[in-house]
C-alpha positions as CSV (number, residue, x, y, z in Angstrom):
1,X,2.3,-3.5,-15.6
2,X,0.5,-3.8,-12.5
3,X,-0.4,-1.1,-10.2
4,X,1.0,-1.1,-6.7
5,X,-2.8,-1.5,-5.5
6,X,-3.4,-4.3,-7.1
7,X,0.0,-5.6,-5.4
8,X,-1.6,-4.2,-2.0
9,X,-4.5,-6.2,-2.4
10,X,-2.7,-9.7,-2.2
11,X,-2.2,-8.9,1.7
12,X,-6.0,-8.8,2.5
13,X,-7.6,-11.3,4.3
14,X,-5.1,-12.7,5.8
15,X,-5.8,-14.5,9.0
16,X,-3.1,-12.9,11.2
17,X,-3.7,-9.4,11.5
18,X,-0.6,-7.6,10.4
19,X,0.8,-3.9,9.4
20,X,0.8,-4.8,5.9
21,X,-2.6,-5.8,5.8
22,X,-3.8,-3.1,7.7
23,X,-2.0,-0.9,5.0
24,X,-3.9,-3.2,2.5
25,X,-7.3,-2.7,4.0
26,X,-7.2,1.3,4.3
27,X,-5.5,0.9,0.4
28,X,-8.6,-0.7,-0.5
29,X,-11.0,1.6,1.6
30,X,-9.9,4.1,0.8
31,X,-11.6,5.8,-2.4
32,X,-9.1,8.4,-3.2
33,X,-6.0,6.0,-3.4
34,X,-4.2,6.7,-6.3
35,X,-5.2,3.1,-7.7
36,X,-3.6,3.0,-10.7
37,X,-0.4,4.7,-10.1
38,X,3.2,2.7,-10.1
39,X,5.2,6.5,-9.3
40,X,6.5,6.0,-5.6
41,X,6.3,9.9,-5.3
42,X,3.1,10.0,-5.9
43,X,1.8,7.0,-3.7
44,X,4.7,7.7,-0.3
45,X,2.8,11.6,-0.3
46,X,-0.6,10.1,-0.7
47,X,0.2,7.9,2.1
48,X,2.7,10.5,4.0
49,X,-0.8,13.0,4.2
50,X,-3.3,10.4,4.8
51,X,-1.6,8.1,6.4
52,X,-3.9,5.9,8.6
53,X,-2.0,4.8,11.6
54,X,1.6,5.1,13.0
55,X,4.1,3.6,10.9
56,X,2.3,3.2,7.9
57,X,5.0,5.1,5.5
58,X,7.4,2.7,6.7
59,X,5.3,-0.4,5.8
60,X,4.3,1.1,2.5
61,X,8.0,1.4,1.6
62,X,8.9,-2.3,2.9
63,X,5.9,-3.4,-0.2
64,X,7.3,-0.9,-2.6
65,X,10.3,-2.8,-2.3
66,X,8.8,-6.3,-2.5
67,X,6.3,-4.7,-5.6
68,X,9.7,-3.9,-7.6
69,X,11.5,-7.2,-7.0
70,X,8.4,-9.0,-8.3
71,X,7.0,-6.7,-11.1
């Protein structure tokens, strides 16, 4: 099964900046991401306490659901 990081990471790059792949970027950055985790718990309080802009909980959900409808 793939992780929801590896999920996160199809939104880099692209060319219009966006919330989801700012969310992306920081995931990827970010060296203490849970990267291997699928558990929403444990991913929505990682992001919840280090979340790196306004908004970002909310974006994060919006791709959890997208990462469950194409797992």
């Amino acid at each position: 099964m793939r992780s929801f990081y590896q999920y996160a990471k199809s939104y880099r790059g692209e060319l219009k900046i966006t919330d989801e792949g700012r969310l992306a970027e920081w995931i990827v950055d970010d060296f203490d991401f849970p990267k291997q985790s699928t558990d929403y718990d444990e991913l929505s309080e990682y992001i919840e306490w280090n979340s790196p802009f306004p908004g970002a909980a909310s974006v994060f959900d919006k791709l959890w659901t997208e990462y469950l409808e194409r797992r």
